[in-house]
GUKEZA-326562 format. One record per residue (C-alpha): residue in one letter; residue number from 1; x, y, z. Coordinates in steps of 0.02 Angstrom, whole numbers. Layout:
BEGIN
@aa:A i:NUM x:X y:Y z:Z .
...
END
This chain:
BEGIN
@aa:X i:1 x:40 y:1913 z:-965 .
@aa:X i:2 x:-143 y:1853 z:-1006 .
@aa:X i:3 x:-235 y:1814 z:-843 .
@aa:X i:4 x:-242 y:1621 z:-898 .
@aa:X i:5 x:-65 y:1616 z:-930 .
@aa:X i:6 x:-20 y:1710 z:-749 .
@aa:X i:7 x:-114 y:1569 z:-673 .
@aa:X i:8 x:-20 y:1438 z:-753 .
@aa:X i:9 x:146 y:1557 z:-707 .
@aa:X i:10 x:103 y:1545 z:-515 .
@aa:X i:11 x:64 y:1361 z:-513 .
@aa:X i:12 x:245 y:1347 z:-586 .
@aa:X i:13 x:322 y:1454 z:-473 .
@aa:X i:14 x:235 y:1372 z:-335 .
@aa:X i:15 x:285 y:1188 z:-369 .
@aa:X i:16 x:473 y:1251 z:-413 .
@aa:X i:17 x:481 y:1347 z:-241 .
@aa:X i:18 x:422 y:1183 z:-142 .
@aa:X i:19 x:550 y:1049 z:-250 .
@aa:X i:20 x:698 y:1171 z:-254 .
@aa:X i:21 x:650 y:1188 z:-32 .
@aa:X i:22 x:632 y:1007 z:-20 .
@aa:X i:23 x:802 y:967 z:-86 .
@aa:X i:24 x:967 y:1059 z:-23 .
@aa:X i:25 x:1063 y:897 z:-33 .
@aa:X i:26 x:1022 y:893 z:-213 .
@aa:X i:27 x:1043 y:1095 z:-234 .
@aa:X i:28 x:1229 y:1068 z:-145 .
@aa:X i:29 x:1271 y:921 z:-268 .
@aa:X i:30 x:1194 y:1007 z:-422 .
@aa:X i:31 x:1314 y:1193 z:-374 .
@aa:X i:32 x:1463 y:1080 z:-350 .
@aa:X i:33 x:1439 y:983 z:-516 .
@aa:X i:34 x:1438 y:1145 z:-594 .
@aa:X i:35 x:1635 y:1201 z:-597 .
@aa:X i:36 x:1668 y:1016 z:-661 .
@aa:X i:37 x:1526 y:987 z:-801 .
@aa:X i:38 x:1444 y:1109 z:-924 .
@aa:X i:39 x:1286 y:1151 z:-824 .
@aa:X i:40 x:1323 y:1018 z:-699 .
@aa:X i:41 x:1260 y:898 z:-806 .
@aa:X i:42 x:1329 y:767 z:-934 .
@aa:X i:43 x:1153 y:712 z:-990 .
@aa:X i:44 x:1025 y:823 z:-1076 .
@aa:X i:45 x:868 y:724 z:-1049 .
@aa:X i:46 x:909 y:714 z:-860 .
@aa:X i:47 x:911 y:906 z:-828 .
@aa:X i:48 x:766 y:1013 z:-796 .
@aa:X i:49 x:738 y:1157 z:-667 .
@aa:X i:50 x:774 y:1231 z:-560 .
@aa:X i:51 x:867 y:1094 z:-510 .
@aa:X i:52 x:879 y:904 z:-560 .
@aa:X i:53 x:897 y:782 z:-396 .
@aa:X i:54 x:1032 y:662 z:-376 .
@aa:X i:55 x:991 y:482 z:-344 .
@aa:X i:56 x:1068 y:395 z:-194 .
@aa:X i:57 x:1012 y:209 z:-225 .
@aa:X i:58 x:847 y:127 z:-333 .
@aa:X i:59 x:759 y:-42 z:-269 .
@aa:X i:60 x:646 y:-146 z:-390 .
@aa:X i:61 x:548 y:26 z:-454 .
@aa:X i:62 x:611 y:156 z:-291 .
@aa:X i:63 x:721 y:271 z:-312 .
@aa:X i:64 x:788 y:380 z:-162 .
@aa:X i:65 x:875 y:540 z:-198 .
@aa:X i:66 x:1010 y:589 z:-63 .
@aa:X i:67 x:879 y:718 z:31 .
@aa:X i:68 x:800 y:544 z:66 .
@aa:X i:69 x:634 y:564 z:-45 .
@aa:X i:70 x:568 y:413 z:-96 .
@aa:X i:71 x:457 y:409 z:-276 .
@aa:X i:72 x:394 y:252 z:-391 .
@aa:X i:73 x:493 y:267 z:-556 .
@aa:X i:74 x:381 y:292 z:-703 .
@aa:X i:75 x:514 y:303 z:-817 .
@aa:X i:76 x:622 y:156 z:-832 .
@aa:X i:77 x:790 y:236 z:-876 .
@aa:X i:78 x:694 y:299 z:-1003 .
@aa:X i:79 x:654 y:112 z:-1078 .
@aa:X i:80 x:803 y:39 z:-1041 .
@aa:X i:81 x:757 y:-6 z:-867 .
@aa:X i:82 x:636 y:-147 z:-924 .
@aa:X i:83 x:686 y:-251 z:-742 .
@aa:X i:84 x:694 y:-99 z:-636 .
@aa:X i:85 x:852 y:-53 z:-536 .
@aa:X i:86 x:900 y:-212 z:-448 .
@aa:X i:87 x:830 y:-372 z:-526 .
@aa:X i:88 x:907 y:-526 z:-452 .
@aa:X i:89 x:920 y:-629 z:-610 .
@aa:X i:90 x:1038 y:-470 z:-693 .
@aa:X i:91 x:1111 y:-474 z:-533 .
@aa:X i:92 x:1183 y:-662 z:-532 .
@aa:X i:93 x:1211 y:-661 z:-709 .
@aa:X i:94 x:1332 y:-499 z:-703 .
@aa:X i:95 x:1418 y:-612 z:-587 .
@aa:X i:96 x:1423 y:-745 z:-667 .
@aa:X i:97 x:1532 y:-637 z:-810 .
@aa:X i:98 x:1626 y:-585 z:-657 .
@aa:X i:99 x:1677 y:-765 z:-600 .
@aa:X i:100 x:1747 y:-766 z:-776 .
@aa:X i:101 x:1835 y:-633 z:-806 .
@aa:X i:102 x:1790 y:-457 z:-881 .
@aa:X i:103 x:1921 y:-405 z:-1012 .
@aa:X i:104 x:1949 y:-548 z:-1109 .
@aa:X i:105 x:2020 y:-494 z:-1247 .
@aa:X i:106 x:1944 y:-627 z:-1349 .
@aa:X i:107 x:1781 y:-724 z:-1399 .
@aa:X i:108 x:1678 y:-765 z:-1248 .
@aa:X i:109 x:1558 y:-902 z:-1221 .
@aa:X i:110 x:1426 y:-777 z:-1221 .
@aa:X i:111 x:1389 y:-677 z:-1364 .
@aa:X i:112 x:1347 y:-807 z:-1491 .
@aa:X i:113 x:1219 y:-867 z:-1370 .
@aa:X i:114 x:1172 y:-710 z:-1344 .
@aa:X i:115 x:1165 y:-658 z:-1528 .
@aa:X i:116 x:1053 y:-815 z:-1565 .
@aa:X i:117 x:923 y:-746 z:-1442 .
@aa:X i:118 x:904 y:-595 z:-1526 .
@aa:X i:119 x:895 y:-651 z:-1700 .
@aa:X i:120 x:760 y:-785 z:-1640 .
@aa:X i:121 x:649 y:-643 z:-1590 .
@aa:X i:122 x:641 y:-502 z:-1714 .
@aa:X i:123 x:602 y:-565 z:-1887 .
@aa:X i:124 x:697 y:-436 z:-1989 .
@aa:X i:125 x:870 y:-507 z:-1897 .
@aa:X i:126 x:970 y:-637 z:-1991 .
@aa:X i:127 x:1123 y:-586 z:-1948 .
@aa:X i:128 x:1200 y:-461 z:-1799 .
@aa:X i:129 x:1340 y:-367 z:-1729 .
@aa:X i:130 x:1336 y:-291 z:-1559 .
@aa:X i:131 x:1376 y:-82 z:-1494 .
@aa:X i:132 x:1375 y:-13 z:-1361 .
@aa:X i:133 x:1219 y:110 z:-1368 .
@aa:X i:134 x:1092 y:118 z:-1478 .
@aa:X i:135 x:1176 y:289 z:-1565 .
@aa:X i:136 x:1309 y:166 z:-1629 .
@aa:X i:137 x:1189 y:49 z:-1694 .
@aa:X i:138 x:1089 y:164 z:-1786 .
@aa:X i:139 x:1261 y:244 z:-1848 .
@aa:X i:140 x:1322 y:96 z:-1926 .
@aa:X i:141 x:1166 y:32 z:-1991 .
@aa:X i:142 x:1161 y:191 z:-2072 .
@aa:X i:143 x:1337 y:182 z:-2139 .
@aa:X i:144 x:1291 y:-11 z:-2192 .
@aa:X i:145 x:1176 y:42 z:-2305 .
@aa:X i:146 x:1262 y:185 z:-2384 .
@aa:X i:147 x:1414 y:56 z:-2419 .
@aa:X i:148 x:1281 y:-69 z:-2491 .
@aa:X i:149 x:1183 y:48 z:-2598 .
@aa:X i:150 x:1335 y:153 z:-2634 .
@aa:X i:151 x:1194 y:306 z:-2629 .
@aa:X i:152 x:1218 y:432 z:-2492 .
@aa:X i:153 x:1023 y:506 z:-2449 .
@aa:X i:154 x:935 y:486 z:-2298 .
@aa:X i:155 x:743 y:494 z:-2278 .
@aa:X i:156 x:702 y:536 z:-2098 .
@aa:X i:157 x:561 y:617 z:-1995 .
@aa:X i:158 x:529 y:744 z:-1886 .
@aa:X i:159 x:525 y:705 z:-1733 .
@aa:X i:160 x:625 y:548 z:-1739 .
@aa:X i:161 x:760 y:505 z:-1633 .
@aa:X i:162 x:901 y:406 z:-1666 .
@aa:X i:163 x:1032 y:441 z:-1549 .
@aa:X i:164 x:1118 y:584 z:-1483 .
@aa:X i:165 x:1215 y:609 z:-1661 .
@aa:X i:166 x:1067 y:592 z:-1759 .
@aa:X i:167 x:889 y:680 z:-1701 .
@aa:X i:168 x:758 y:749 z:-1836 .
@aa:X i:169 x:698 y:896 z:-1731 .
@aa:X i:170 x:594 y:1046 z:-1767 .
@aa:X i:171 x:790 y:1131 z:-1808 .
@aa:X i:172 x:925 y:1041 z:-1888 .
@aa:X i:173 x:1043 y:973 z:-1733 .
@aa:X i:174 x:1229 y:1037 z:-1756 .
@aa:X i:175 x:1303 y:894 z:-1680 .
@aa:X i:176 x:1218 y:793 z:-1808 .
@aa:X i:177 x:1344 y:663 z:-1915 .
@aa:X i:178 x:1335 y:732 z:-2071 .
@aa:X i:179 x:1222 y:605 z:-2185 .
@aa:X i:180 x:1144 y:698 z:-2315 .
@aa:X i:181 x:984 y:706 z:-2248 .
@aa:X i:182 x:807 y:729 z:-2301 .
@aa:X i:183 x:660 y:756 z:-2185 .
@aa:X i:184 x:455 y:730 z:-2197 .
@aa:X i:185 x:316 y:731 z:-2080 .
@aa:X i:186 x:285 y:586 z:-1955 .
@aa:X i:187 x:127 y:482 z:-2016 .
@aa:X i:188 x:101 y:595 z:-2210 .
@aa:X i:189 x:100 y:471 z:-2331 .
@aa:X i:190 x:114 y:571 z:-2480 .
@aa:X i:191 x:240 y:660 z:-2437 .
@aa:X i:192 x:354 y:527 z:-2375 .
@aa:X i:193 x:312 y:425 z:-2539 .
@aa:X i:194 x:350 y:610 z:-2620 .
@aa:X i:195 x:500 y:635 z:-2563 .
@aa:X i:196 x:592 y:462 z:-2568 .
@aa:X i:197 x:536 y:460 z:-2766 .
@aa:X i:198 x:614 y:630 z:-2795 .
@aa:X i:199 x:770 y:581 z:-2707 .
@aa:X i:200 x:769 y:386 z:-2774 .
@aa:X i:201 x:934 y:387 z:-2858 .
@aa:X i:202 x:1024 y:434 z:-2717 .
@aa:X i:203 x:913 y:348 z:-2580 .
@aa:X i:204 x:1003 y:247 z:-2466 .
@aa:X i:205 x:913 y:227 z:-2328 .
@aa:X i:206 x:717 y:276 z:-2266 .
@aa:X i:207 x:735 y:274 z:-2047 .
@aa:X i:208 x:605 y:275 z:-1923 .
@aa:X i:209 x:569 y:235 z:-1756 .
@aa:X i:210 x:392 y:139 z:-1807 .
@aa:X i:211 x:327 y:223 z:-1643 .
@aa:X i:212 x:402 y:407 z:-1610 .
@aa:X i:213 x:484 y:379 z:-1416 .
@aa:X i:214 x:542 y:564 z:-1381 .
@aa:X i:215 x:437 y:622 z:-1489 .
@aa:X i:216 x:284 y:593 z:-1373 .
@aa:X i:217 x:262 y:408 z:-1400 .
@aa:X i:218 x:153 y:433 z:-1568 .
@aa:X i:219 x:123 y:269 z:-1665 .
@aa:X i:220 x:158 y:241 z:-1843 .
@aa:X i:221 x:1 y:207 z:-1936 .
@aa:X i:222 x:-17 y:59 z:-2003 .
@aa:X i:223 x:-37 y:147 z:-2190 .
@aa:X i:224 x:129 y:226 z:-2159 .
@aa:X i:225 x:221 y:85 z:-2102 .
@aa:X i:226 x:173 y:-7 z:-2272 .
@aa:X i:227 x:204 y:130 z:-2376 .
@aa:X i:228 x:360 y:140 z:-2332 .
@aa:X i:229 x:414 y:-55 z:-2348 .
@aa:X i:230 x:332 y:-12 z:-2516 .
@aa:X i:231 x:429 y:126 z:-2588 .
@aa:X i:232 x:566 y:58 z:-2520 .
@aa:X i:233 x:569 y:-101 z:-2603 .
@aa:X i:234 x:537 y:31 z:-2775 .
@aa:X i:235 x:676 y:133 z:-2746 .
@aa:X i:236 x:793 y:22 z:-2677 .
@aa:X i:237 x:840 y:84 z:-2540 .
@aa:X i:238 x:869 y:3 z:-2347 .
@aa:X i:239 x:719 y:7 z:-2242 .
@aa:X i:240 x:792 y:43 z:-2067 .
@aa:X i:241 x:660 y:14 z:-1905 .
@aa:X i:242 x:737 y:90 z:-1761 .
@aa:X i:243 x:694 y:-23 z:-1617 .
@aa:X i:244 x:804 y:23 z:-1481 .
@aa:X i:245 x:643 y:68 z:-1390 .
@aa:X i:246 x:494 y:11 z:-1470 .
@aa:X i:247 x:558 y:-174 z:-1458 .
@aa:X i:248 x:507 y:-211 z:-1292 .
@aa:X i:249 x:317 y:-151 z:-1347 .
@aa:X i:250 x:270 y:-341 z:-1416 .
@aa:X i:251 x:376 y:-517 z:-1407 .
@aa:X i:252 x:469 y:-464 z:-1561 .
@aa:X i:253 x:451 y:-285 z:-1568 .
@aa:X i:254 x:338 y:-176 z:-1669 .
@aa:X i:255 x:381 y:-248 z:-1829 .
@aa:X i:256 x:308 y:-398 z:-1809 .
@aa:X i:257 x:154 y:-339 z:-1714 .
@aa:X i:258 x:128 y:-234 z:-1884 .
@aa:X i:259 x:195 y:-368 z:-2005 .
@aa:X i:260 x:306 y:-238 z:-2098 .
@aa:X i:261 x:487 y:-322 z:-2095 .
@aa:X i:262 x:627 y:-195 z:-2133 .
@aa:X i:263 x:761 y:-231 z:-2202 .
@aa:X i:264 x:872 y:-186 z:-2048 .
@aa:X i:265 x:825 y:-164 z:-1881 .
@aa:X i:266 x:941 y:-59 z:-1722 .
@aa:X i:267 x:906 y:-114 z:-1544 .
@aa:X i:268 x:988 y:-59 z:-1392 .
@aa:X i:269 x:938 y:-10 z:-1216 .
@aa:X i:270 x:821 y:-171 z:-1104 .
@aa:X i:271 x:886 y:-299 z:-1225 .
@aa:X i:272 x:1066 y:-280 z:-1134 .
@aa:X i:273 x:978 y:-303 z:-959 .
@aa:X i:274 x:1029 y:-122 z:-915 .
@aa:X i:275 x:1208 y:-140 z:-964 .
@aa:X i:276 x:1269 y:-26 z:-1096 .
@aa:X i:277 x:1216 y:-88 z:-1274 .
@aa:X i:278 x:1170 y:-91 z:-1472 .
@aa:X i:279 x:1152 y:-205 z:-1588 .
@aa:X i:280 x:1108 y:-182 z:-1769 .
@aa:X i:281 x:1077 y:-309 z:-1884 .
@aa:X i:282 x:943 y:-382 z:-2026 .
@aa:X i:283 x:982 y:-469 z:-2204 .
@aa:X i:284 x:1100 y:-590 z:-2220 .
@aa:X i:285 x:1166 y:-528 z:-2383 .
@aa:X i:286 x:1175 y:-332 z:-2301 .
@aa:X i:287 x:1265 y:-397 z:-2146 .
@aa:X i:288 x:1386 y:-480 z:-2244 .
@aa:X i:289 x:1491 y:-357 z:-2285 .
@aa:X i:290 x:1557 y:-352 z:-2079 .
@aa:X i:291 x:1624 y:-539 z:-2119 .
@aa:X i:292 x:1814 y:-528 z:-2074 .
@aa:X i:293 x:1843 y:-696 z:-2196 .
@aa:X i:294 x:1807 y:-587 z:-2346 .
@aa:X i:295 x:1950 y:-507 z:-2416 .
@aa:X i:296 x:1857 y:-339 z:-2452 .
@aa:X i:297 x:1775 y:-341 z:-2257 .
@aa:X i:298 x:1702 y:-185 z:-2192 .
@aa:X i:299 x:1802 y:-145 z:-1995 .
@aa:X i:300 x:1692 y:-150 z:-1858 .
@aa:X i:301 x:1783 y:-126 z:-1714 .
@aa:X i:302 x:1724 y:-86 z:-1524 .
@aa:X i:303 x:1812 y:-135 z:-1370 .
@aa:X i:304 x:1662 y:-162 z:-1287 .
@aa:X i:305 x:1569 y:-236 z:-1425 .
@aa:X i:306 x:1571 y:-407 z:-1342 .
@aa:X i:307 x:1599 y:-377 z:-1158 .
@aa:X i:308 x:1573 y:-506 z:-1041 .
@aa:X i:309 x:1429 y:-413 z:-930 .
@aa:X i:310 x:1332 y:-364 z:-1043 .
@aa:X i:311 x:1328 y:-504 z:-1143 .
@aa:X i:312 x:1272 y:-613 z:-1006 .
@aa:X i:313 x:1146 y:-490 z:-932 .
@aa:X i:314 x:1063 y:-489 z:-1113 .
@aa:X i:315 x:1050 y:-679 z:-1104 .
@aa:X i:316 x:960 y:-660 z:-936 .
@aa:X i:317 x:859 y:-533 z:-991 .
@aa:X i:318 x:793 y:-618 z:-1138 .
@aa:X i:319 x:794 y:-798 z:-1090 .
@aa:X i:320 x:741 y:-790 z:-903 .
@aa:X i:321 x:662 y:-629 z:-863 .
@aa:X i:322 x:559 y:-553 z:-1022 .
@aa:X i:323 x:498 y:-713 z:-1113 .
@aa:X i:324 x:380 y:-692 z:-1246 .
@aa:X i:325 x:237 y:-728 z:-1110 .
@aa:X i:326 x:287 y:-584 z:-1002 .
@aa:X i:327 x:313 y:-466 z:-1152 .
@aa:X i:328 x:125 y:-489 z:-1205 .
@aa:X i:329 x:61 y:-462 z:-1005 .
@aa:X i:330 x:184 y:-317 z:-960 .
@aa:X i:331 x:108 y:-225 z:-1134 .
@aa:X i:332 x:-56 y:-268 z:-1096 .
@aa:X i:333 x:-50 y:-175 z:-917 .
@aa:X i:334 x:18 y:-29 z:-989 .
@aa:X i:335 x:-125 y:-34 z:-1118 .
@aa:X i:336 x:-247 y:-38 z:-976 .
@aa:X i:337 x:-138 y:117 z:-881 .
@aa:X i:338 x:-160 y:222 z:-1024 .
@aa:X i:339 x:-328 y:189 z:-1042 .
@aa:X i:340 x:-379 y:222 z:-860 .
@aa:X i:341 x:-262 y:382 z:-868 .
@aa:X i:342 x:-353 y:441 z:-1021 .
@aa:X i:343 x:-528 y:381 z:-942 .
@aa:X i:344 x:-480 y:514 z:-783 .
@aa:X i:345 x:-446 y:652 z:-889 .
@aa:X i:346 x:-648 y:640 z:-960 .
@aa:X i:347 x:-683 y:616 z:-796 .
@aa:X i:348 x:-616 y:785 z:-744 .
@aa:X i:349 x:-667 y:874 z:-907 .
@aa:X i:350 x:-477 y:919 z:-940 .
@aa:X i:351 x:-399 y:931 z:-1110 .
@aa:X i:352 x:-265 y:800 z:-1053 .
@aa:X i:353 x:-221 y:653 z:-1179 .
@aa:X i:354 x:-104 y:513 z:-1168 .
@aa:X i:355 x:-34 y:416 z:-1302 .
@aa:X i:356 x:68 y:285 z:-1325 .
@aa:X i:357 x:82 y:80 z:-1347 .
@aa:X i:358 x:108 y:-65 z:-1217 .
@aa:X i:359 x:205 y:-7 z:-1097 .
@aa:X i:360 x:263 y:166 z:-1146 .
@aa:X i:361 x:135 y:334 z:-1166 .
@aa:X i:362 x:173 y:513 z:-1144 .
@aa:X i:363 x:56 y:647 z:-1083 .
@aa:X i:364 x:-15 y:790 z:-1219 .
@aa:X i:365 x:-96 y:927 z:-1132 .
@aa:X i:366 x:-231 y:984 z:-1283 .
@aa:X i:367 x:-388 y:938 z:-1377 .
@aa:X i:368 x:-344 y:823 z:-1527 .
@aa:X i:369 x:-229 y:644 z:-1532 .
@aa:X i:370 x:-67 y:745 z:-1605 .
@aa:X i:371 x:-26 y:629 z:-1759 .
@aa:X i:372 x:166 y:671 z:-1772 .
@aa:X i:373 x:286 y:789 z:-1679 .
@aa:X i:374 x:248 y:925 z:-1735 .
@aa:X i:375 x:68 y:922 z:-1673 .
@aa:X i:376 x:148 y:876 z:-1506 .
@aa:X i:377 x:230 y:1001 z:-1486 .
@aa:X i:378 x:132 y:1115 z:-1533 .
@aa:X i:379 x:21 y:1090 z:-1363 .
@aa:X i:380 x:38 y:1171 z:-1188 .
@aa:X i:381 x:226 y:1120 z:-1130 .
@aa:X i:382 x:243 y:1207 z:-997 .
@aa:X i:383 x:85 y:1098 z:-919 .
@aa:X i:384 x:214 y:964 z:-915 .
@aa:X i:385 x:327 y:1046 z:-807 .
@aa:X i:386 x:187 y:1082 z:-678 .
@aa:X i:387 x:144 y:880 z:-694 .
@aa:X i:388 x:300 y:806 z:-665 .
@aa:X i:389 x:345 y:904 z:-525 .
@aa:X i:390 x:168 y:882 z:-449 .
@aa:X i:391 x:199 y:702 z:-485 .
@aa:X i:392 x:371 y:710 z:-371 .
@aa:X i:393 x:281 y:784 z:-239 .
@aa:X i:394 x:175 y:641 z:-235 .
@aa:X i:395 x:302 y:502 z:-252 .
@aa:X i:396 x:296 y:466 z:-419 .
@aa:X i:397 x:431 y:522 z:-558 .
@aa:X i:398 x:386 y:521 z:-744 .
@aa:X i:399 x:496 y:626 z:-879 .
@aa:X i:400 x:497 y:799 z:-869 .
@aa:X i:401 x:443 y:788 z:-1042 .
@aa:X i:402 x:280 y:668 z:-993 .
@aa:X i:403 x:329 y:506 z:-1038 .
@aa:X i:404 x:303 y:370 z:-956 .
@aa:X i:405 x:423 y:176 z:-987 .
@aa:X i:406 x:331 y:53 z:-866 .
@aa:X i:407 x:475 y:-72 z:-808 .
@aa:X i:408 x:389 y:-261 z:-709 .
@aa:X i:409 x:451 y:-175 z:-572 .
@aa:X i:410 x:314 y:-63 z:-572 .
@aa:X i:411 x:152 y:-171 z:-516 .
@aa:X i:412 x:-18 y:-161 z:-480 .
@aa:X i:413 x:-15 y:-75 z:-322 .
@aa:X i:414 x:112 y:61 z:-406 .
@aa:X i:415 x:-14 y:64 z:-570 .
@aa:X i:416 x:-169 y:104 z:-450 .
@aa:X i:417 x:-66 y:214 z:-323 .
@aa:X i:418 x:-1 y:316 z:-501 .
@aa:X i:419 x:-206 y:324 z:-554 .
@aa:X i:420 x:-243 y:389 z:-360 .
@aa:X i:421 x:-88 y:538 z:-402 .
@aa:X i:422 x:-156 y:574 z:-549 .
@aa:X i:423 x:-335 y:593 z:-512 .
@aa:X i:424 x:-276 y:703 z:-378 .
@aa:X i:425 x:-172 y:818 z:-483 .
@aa:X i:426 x:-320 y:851 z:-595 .
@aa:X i:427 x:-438 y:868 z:-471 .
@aa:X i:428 x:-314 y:1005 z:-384 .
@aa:X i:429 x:-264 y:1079 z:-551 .
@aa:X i:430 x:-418 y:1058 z:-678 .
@aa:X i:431 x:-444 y:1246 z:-678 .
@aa:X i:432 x:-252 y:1286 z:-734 .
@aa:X i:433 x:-272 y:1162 z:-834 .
@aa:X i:434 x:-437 y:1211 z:-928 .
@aa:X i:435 x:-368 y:1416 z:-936 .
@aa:X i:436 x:-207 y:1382 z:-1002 .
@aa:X i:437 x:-265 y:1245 z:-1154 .
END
């Protein structure tokens, strides 16, 4: 081991030793968990070592694990937790679906109020149908536009996530649904253009997230967000935006802070106030095919399609909590985080970047602004590690894999106590930084 990489080794070592010591409760629940669940753990993107911690209760943006540490989430539930863990306006309005029953078995007097809310904020939406996760939506907008096309390609990109049953990684993903599937480069132009012309017979769909979110929060250009509503307007085939996190990034998500409509768009997590939910949805004539009053209707079934709590959390959530107003202020603080995180990193003369939009960034731990995954993960990883559990130790809990999903919970006394952590850890840690970049 190179003496730059042994010093990165110890740091690890060091901040695994002092978690792993500061947490038997956790430890305890994490052995137990093991005879019961693979790995103890029925959540990928929630493990990491040695350990993870188990959560007791969360408050507005605290979360207390059951060894009773207290730390500022960073996270968000990974975006869905736009109102943090306890907002009073979810709160009541769960209730309220409560008061009314839970399994209807029937139409409720929420969704189509519901469903008008969404549809009046994203312009691509003039029609939708509700899931239950964003997986399903961006399943069966993917099956809605192999039925409409009658094609059966895919044009993805690496990096891109799109659910647990469909993820463009560096390797193909075996639990993938089968789609015949073709993948490009994040943010290349040519080939992307390339590569839906040579498959343009078959073409059904071209899906992106039009800012990577696992991926390490990497924005679509605005050169390849064009060409793509171009060539796929030539080839006929369905543009598909994947919004199930990048919508809470402007008042009606990224596509209209770009002005590229697709043709369909998927949302899911915030939109449902925290509840479990999807939705997919876009042109009226693509949507149509889901209408039960046509004889040659497409099923889409879902017991919990239309459940009462979730469909009155997501009118709270979009009617009463994140108006239009709030969208544009919440993004703009996050725009000002990422800037001040980014401003402390030149200030320590570390080869730290952080990307991102609005409210969600990720850290990078090299020299250059990685244009696509591939560049992403291509820099120091294990850096990452040594951040987030630097970060626990001082109260504050990002991803393990560096992103960050501000929810309003998180204010300005969290944003400047997260700057005060973070100047710390690269005031401690500039020299491990610096040797192992």
């Amino acid at each position: 081991m190179s003496g730059r990489n042994a010093m990165l080794e110890d740091a690890l070592v060091e901040a695994r030793d002092h978690y792993a010591a500061a947490r038997p409760a956790s430890a305890a629940q994490h052995a137990a968990s093991l005879s019961v669940m693979p790995g103890g753990n029925t959540r990928s993107v929630l493990f990491h070592g040695p350990f993870p911690f188990t959560a007791e209760k969360g408050e507005g943006c605290v979360l207390t694990d059951i060894d009773g540490h207290q730390t500022v989430s960073m996270i968000g539930e990974f975006t869905a937790g736009l109102f943090g863990h306890s907002h009073p306006a979810i709160r009541a309005a769960v209730l309220r679906a409560l008061d009314s029953g839970v399994n209807l078995t029937a139409h409720n007097r929420f969704e189509g109020r519901f469903a008008k809310l969404v549809c009046d904020r994203f312009p691509s939406l003039d029609r939708v149908r509700f899931t239950n996760s964003g997986t399903e939506a961006n399943l069966l907008a993917l099956a809605t536009a192999t039925i409409a096309t009658g094609r059966r390609t895919i044009l993805g990109f690496q990096g891109g996530y799109h659910g647990g049953l469909m993820t463009f990684g560096a390797a193909t993903n075996p639990i993938n649904v089968p789609h015949r599937t073709v993948v490009t480069p994040y943010n290349d132009v040519d080939a992307a253009v390339a590569t839906a012309r040579a498959h343009a017979a078959d073409l059904a769909a071209i899906i992106l997230e039009p800012m990577l979110g696992g991926g390490g929060c990497i924005p679509a250009t605005g050169a390849f967000l064009r060409a793509l509503r171009d060539v796929a307007t030539e080839t006929g085939a369905v543009l598909i935006f994947d919004e199930v996190m990048t919508s809470r990034l402007a008042p009606g998500g990224l596509q209209e802070a770009t002005g590229v409509t697709p043709d369909m768009t998927t949302l899911g997590k915030y939109i449902g106030g925290g509840m479990s939910f999807g939705a997919f949805g876009g042109r009226e004539d693509l949507m149509a095919i889901f209408d039960p009053r046509r004889p040659d209707a497409v099923p889409h079934a879902g017991t919990f399609n239309n459940n009462t709590l979730t469909m009155s959390a997501g009118i709270a959530a979009l009617s009463e909590i994140y108006t239009p107003d709030v969208a544009v202020t919440h993004n703009a603080n996050g725009d000002a985080l990422r800037d001040a995180l980014n401003a402390l990193a030149r200030k320590h003369g570390v080869p730290m970047l952080v990307t991102g939009r609005g409210s969600m960034m990720a850290f990078h731990f090299g020299h250059a602004v990685p244009r696509n995954a591939a560049e992403a993960g291509a820099m120091n990883q294990p850096l990452k590690e040594l951040l987030f559990l630097d970060l626990l130790d001082r109260g504050f809990y990002i991803a393990r894999r560096g992103m960050i999903a501000l929810s309003l919970a998180v204010g300005a006394a969290e944003r400047e106590g997260f700057l005060a952590a973070m100047d710390d850890f690269l005031e401690i840690r500039a020299d491990v930084i610096r040797a192992a970049v």
